[in-house]
C-alpha positions, 0 to 999 in steps of 0.5 A: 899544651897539655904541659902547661894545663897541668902546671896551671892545675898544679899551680891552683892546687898549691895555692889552695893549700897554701891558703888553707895552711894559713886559715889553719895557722891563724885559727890555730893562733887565736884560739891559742891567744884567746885561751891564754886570757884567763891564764894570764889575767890570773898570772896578773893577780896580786894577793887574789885581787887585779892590781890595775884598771881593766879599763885601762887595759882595754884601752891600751889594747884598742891604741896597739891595735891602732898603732899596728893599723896604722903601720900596716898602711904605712907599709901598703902606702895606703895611709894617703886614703885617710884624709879621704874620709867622708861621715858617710864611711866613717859613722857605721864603725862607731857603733860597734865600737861603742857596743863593745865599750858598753859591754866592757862595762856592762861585763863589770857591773853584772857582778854586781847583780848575780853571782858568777855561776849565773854570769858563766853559764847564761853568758853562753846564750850569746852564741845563739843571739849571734846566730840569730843576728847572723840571719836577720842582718848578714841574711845568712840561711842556716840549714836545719843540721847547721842550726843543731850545731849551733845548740850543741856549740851552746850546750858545750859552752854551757858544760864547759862554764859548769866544769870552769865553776867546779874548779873554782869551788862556787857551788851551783846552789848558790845561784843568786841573782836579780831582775835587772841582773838578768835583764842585764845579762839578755841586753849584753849577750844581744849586744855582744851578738850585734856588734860582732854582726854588724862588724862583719857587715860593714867590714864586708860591705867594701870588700874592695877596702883594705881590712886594716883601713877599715879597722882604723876606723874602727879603732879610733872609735875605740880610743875614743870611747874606752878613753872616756870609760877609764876615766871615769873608773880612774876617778871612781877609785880615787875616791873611794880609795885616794890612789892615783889610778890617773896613772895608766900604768898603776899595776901593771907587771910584765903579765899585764903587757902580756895581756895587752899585746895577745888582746890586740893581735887576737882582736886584729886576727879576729877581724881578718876572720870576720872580713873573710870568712864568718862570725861562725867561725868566730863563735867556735873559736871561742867555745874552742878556747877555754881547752887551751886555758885548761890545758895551761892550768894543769900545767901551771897550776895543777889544775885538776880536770873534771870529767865536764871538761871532755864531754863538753870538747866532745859537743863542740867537736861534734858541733864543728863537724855537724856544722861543716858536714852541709854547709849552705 
């Protein structure tokens, strides 16, 4: 008897470990994945300028995803629950696919109405508009220690975008930007908080559904929307430049494809995270991130490291285990 209640204790204990070495993997992964973004967007470039369509790139990012969906539930025999679909189920995922198609676009037109400093340092309002979204629709209560990670995980994304400015050369002094630029920036950081909100929300409302169900959903809502979106920037330019921009695959090199297949598995990886654990973690993952992308510019690019880098790895640091230390 006593036998059998220790190999039962034992058998719990292992199975919490494995689960929490495969947390640990899959975070690891993503922040290693997300990280790599800027790299290989940079690695992309040809005589400094991106010699493809971001539009198409989001767009053959959201059919991946689709496609590994889908062979997923293949693989679970669970695609016979498709056809099952009712408008009521269907509709919640096409909102948060459209915010993500807006904000694509929005991430473009910005450029436009301010100069990068601007851009880099506000976008990190973002994290707060997250947490405060977090605790209006997922009803989620932060305590007060929790609410000061969450200023500091801001802080040191703040840091981190100026160190990210001294690397590229854009001075501080040349800030400039205008009404609707700024208001611009507010709408696509609320969006950017509500859409991974309320992605989590509905991917938690059926807990009893498969993720990958759910994200087929979500995906082909995706397709659909980012379709439109690069259409519309294939003909903008070509008229402005009467090249085929028709053409998907205008540009792409093997680094293109890179940035593709690390898009979708993070994009999938993430929903894991959100379906299972929280867009906190998220928001970590991506003030996390950008150490990995300096860690690969140093080697790849001799990129030299500012002192704002390691003070703004020490917020985050502290912010994850401030964050952590009194969870509620």
């Amino acid at each position: 008897m006593i036998g059998c209640v220790k190999k039962r204790i034992i058998k719990s204990i292992m199975s919490v470990n494995c689960r929490q070495l495969w947390w640990g993997f899959v975070l690891f992964l993503v922040v290693l994945m997300y990280g790599c973004y800027g790299v290989l967007i940079d690695l992309c470039k040809v005589d400094g300028e991106i010699p493809f369509l971001t539009a198409s790139s989001v767009l053959l990012t959201e059919i991946l995803k689709l496609f590994i969906c889908l062979l997923v539930l293949l693989a679970q025999y669970k695609v016979h629950l498709l056809p099952l679909l009712t408008w009521k189920v269907v509709l919640p995922f096409s909102l948060p696919a459209l915010c993500y198609a807006v904000n694509n676009n929005l991430a473009v037109f910005m450029q436009t109405q301010m100069d990068p400093a601007t851009y880099m340092i506000l976008g990190n309002l973002k994290i707060v508009t997250t947490a405060i979204l977090y605790k209006i629709i997922i009803n989620k209560k932060f305590s007060d220690i929790q609410w000061l990670a969450i200023c500091l995980l801001t802080i040191g994304g703040i840091i981190n975008s100026i160190a990210a400015l001294k690397v590229k050369t854009l001075a501080l002094s040349e800030i400039h930007t205008t009404f609707l630029g700024l208001a611009i920036l507010l709408c696509y950081c609320f969006i950017s908080g509500f859409a991974g909100v309320y992605t989590e929300y509905i991917l938690k409302k059926n807990l009893e559904l498969s993720v990958f169900y759910q994200n087929v959903l979500l995906y082909t809502f995706g397709v659909m929307f980012n379709l439109i979106c690069w259409l519309v920037q294939a003909y903008q330019k070509y008229v402005s430049t009467n090249q085929n921009y028709f053409d998907i695959f205008h540009g792409y090199s093997l680094y293109t494809w890179t940035v593709i297949i690390t898009q979708a598995m993070t994009g999938i990886l993430f929903s894991l995270i959100m379906k299972y654990n929280s867009n906190i973690v998220r928001l970590f993952i991506i003030a996390a991130a950008p150490f990995v992308t300096t860690a690969l510019s140093y080697y790849l690019f001799d990129l030299h490291i500012h002192s704002e880098f390691v003070i703004s790895a020490f917020f985050i640091l502290i912010a994850a285990l401030i964050y952590n230390y009194n969870p509620t």
